[in-house]
Each structure stands twice: as structure tokens, then as C-alpha cells.
C-alpha positions as CSV (number, residue, x, y, z in Angstrom):
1,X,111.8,4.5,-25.7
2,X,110.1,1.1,-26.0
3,X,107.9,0.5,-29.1
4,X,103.9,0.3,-27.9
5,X,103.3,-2.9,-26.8
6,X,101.3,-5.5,-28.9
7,X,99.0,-7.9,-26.6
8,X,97.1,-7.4,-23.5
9,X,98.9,-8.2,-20.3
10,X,97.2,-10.5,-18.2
11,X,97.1,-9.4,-14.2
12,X,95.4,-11.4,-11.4
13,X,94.5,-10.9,-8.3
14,X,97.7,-12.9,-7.0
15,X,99.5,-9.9,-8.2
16,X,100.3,-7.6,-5.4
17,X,99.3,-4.1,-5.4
18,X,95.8,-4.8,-7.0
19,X,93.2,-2.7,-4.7
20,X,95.9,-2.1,-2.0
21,X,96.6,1.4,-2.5
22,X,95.2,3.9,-0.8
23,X,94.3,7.0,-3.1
24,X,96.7,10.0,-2.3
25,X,94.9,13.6,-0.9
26,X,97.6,15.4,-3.7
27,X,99.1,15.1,-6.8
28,X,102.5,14.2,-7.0
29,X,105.5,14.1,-9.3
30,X,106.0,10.0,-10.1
31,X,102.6,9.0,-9.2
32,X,100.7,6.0,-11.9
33,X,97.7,5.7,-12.7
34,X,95.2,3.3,-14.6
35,X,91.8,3.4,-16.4
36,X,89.6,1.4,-18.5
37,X,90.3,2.8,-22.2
38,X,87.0,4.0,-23.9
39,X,86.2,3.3,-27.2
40,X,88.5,5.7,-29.6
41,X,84.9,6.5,-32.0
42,X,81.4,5.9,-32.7
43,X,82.0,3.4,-34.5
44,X,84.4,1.7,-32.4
45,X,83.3,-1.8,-30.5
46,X,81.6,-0.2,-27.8
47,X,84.1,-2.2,-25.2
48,X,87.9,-2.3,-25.2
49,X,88.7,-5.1,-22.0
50,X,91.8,-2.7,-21.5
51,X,93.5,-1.0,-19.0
52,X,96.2,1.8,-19.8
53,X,97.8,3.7,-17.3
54,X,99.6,7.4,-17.1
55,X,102.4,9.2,-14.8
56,X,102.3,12.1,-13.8
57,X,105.7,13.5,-14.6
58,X,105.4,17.2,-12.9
59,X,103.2,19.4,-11.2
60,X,103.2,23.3,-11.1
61,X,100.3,26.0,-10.5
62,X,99.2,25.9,-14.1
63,X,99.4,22.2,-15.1
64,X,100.3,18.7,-14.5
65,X,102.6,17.3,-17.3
66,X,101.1,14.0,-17.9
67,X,102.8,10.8,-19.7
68,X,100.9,8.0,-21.1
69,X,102.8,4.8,-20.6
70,X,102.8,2.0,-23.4
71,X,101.2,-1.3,-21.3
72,X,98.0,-2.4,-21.3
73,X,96.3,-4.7,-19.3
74,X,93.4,-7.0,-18.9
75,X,92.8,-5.2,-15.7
76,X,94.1,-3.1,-13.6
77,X,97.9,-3.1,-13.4
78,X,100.3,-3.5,-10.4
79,X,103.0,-1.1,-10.1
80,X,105.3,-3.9,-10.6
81,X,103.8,-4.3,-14.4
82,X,103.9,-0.7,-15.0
83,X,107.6,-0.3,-14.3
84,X,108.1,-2.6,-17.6
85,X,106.4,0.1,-19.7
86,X,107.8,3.6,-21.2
87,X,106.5,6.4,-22.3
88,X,104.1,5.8,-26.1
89,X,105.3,7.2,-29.0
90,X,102.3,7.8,-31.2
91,X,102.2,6.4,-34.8
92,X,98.5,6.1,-35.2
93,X,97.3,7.6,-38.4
94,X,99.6,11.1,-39.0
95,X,101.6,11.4,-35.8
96,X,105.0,11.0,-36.3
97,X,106.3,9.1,-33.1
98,X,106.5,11.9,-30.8
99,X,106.0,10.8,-26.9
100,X,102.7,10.8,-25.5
101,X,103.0,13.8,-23.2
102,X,101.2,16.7,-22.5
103,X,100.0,19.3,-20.0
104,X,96.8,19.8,-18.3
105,X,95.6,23.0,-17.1
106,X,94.7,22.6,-12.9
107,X,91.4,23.4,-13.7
108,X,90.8,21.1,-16.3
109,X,91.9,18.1,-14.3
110,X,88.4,16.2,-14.4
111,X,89.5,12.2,-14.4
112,X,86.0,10.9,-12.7
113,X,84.5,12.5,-16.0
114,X,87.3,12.4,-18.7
115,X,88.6,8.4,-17.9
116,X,87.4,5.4,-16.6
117,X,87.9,3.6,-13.6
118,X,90.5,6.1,-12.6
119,X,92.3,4.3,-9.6
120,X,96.5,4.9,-7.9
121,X,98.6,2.4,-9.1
122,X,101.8,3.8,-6.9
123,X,104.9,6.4,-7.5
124,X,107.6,5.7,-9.7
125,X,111.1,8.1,-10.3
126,X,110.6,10.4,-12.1
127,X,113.8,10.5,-15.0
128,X,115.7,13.5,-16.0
129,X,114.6,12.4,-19.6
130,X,111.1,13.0,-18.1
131,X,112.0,16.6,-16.6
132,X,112.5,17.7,-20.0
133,X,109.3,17.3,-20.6
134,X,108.0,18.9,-17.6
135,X,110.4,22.0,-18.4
136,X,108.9,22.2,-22.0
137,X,105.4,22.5,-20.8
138,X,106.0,25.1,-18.1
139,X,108.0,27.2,-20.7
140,X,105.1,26.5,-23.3
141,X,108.2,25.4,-25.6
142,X,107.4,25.0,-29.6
143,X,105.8,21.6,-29.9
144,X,104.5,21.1,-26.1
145,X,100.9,19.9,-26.2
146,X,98.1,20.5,-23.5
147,X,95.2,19.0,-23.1
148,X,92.5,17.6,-21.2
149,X,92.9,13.7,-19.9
150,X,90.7,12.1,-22.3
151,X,93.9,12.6,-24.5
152,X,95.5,9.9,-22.6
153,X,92.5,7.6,-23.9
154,X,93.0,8.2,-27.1
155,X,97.0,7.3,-27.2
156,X,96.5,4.6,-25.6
157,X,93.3,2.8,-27.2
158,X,94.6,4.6,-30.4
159,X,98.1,3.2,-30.7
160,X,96.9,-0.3,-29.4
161,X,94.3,-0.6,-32.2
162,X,97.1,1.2,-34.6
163,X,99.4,-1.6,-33.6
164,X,97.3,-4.7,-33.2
165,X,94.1,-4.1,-35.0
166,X,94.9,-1.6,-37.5
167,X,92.7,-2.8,-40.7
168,X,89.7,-2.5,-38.6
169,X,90.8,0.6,-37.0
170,X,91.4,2.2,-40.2
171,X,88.0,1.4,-41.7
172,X,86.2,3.0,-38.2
173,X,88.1,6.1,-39.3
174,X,87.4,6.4,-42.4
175,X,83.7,6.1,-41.4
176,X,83.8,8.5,-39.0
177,X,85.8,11.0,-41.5
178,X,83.1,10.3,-44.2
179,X,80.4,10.8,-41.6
180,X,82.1,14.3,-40.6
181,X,82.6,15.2,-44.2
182,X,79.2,15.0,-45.0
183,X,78.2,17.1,-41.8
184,X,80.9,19.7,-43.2
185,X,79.6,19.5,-46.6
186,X,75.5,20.4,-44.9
187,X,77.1,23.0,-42.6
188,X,78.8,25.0,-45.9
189,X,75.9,24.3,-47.8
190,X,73.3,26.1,-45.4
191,X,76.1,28.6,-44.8
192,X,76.0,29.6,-48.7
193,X,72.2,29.9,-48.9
194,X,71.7,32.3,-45.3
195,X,74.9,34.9,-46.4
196,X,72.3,37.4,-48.5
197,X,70.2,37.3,-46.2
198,X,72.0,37.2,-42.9
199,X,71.1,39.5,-39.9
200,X,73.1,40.9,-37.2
201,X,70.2,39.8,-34.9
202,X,70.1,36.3,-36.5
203,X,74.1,36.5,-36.1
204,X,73.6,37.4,-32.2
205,X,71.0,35.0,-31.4
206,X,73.5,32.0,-32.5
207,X,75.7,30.3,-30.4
208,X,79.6,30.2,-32.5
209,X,81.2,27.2,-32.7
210,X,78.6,24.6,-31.7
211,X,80.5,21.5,-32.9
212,X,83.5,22.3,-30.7
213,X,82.9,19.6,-28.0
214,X,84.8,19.5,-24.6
215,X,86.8,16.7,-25.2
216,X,89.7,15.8,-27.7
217,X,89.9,16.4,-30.8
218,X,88.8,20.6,-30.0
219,X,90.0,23.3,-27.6
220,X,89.2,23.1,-24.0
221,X,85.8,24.2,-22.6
222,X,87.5,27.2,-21.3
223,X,89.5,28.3,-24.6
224,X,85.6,27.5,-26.5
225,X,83.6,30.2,-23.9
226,X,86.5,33.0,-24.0
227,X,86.2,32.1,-27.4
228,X,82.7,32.9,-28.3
229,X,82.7,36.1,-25.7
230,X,84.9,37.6,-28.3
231,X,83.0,36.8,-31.2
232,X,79.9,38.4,-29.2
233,X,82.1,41.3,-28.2
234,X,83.0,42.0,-31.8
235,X,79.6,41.4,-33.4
236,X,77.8,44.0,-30.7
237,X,80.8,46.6,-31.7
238,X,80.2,46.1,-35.5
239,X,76.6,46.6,-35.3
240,X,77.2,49.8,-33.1
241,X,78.7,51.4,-36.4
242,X,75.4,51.3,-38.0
243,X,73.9,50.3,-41.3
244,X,76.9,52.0,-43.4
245,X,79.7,51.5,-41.6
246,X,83.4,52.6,-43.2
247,X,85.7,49.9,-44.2
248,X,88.4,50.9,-41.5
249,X,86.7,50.9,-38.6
250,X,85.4,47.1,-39.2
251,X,88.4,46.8,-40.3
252,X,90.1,47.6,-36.4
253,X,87.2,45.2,-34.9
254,X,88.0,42.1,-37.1
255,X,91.4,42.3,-36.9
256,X,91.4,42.8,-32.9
257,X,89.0,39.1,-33.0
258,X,91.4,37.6,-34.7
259,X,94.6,39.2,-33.0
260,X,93.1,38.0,-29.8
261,X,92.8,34.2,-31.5
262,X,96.4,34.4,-32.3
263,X,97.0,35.4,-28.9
264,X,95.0,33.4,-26.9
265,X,95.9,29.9,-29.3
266,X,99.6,30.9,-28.4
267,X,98.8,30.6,-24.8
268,X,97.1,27.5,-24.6
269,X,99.9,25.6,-26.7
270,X,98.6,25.9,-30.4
271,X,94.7,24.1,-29.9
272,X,93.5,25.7,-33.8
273,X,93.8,22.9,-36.0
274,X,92.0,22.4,-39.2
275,X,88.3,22.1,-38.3
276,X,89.0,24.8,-35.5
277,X,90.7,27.5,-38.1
278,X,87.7,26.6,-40.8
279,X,84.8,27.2,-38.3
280,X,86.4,30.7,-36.8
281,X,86.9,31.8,-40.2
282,X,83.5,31.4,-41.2
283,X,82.2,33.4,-38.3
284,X,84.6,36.1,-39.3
285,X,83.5,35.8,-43.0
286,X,80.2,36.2,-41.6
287,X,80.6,39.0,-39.8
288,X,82.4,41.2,-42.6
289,X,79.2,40.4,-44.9
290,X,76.4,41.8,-42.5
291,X,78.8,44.8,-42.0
292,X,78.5,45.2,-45.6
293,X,82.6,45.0,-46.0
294,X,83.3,41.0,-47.5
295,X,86.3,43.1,-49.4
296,X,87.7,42.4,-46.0
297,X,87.7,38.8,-45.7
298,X,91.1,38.2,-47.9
299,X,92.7,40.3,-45.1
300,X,91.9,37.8,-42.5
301,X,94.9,35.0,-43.6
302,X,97.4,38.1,-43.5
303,X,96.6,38.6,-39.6
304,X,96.1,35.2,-38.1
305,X,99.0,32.7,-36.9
306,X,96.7,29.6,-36.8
């Protein structure tokens, strides 16, 4: 696959295609199209000038396999440009130059809310080298990624900054990680000074997992609301065992939560990274002190898979 592009395309209004497509009433293996990228943080300039522009490689029940392509453009591109462009490989800060692929769930398929300027470019082939990506995500094969659209945003404006602006790009992240660490840092720190005294009314009147925002990097809103039912679920069972419960019985009711974590990450493609794993942790550390059993928290790691 080509390497990401490194300048902006230019693309007039001489160029055929521009604004001459009408939109299509269904989605479609082979079908482009573009968007205005978004700035990839904060503290990102707050406007790109670019254009990016995805295929849709497959389309099933569940998802649409979506590929980001590696051109961008000073406006909307033709489909004449885009059929000079592959698939990205991302590079950008850990990735490892995988392709840009993933699926999206039917129901998460949002583009007037999750891109900009979303517009049909045209249909293109689809490859058999593209299939195998559509097979992968239907099979939820080890490695497939799913995800809502804004994840095309960030491949695209990601690896164009990564490739053509990286000093500057860098600096933004390292902002923006400084900025989160200190927010982690505040979060622990009020988390150590409330455990003594922690209620399971104060625990129940909480919302779980308030930094998990609907967009990329976190789980989907739908994985997120499932997500804190459980939690609910589980803290409403624990404190129906009284003041003195016995060690097994919380015992069975933490390790169904987290049995249903590992379930329910493995069925969504694997969406309990770092910050995720940290945050349903502590809720589950939580949990095991107001039931009166924290013996019970260093049994946690031996029953998750995330």
C-alpha cells in the first residue's frame, strides 16, 4: 500500500465530479466518501483546510467495514483524485502501520454528527485485498477494529500531521497527555480520600465511568450504557446481602461484573484499553470496600481478559 501522502492536493471546480453526484438512498460496497478533517485535539489549530475521504469496503447487518484512504485535499475530491489513493497505514505515535480499517456497528453509523461535510464522491471496485478485510470484521478476527466514524478523522488528520507537521503535532500531544495526567492524578487523589468513608448510597447515586465520552479514543455509547447497567445491577445485588455480607457471595457478584466485561469487550472487538481497564477497576475496587471484602480486589486481574 502507498505510503500517506505528504501535501495537500489541490482540486478546482474545473475538476469533474465536484457537486455532481447525487447522494445514494443505501449504502454500498465501493462507494467514497469525503469530509472536512476536524482538528485531532484541543490543542490542535482549530482549522485543518483538508479534505480526507473513506470507502466503504462491505456492508452486512451488523456493520459497514470502513477504509480510510491516504489523499487529502484542499476541497472536496473528485473520484478521479481518489482513485490515486490507497488505503493509510497508520504510524502516528504507537501504531505500527496496520491499514486504516475498521467496522462500524449499523447503529452507530452517525456521519452528519461524527464528520464534516460528509458528501458521495462515487463507487470504486472493491479489491479482493479489500474483502479480506470485510471477512475479518464479520468473523470479529484477532486484530479487527470497530468503531464509530470519527475514527476515520483521526487517521486521516492524524497521520497527515504525523507525516508533515510532526514536531508540532507531537508537542499538542504531549499537552494534551500532560493535561489528562493531571486530571488522572485529581481523580485518584479524591478517590483515596472518599474509600473510608464511601456509601453504598453515595456509590448508587454516581454515574460510572463519566470521562468515557462517545467518540474515539472510548467505547461506543452503547458498550458505555450496557456498561454502567451492570455496574448498577451488581452494586444493588451487593447491598441486598446486608451490612456483613460473606466473602463468597460478593465474591460470585464481582466476578459475574467482570465476566460479563470480558464477554461483552470480546464482542465489540477488544474497546478496554488503558484508561478504560483503570476506570472499571476502580469501580470494582470500590465496590469490594463498601461490601466490607477489599481482600477481594487482587482476585479481580485473575478473572478479567482486558
Amino acid at each position: 500500500m502507498k505510503s500517506f501522502l505528504k501535501r495537500v492536493l489541490r482540486v478546482t471546480s474545473d475538476d469533474p465530479g465536484i457537486g455532481t453526484n447525487p447522494p445514494p438512498s443505501s449504502l454500498e460496497p465501493g462507494q467514497v466518501y469525503s469530509f472536512q478533517t476536524r482538528p485531532y485535539s484541543e490543542f490542535s489549530p482549530p482549522k485543518t483546510g483538508r479534505f480526507a475521504a473513506i470507502k466503504i469496503l462491505g456492508v452486512d447487518d451488523k456493520h459497514v467495514a470502513v477504509a480510510v484512504l491516504d489523499g487529502i485535499w484542499s476541497d472536496p475530491p473528485t473520484l478521479k483524485a481518489v482513485r490515486a489513493t490507497s488505503i493509510i497505514n497508520e504510524h502516528r505515535f504507537a501504531h505500527t502501520g496496520r491499514a486504516a480499517v475498521f467496522g462500524v456497528n449499523r447503529e452507530w453509523w452517525k456521519p452528519e454528527s461524527d464528520l464534516d461535510e460528509f458528501g458521495f464522491v462515487g463507487t470504486l471496485t472493491v479489491s479482493r485485498a479489500e474483502h479480506s478485510f470485510v471477512d475479518a470484521i464479520a468473523g470479529y478476527a484477532p486484530g479487527s477494529r470497530f468503531s464509530k466514524l470519527h475514527a476515520a478523522n483521526h487517521a486521516a488528520e492524524g497521520e497527515w500531521r504525523w507525516s508533515n507537521d510532526r514536531d508540532a503535532f507531537v508537542l499538542e500531544a504531549e499537552k494534551k497527555n500532560a493535561k489528562d495526567e493531571a486530571e488522572r492524578a485529581a481523580q485518584e487523589e479524591r478517590y483515596r480520600n472518599r474509600l473510608s468513608n464511601l456509601t453504598w448510597e453515595q456509590l448508587q447515586s454516581e454515574t460510572p465511568f463519566q470521562r468515557w465520552s462517545p467518540s474515539p479514543p472510548f467505547p461506543p455509547e452503547e458498550f458505555t450504557h450496557a456498561a454502567r447497567a451492570t455496574i448498577r445491577t451488581a452494586c444493588d445485588a451487593l447491598k441486598e446481602l446486608g451490612p456483613k455480607p460473606r466473602r463468597a457471595d460478593v465474591r460470585a457478584i464481582l466476578k459475574k461484573t467482570v465476566l460479563w466485561f470480558n464477554e461483552a469487550d470480546e464482542k465489540i472487538g477488544g474497546v478496554i484499553e488503558t484508561e478504560e481497564r483503570e476506570d472499571i477497576c476502580a469501580v470494582l475496587e470500590e465496590m469490594a470496600y463498601v461490601a466490607r471484602q477489599k481482600a477481594l480486589v487482587g482476585e479481580i486481574d485473575e478473572w478479567r481478559e482486558w
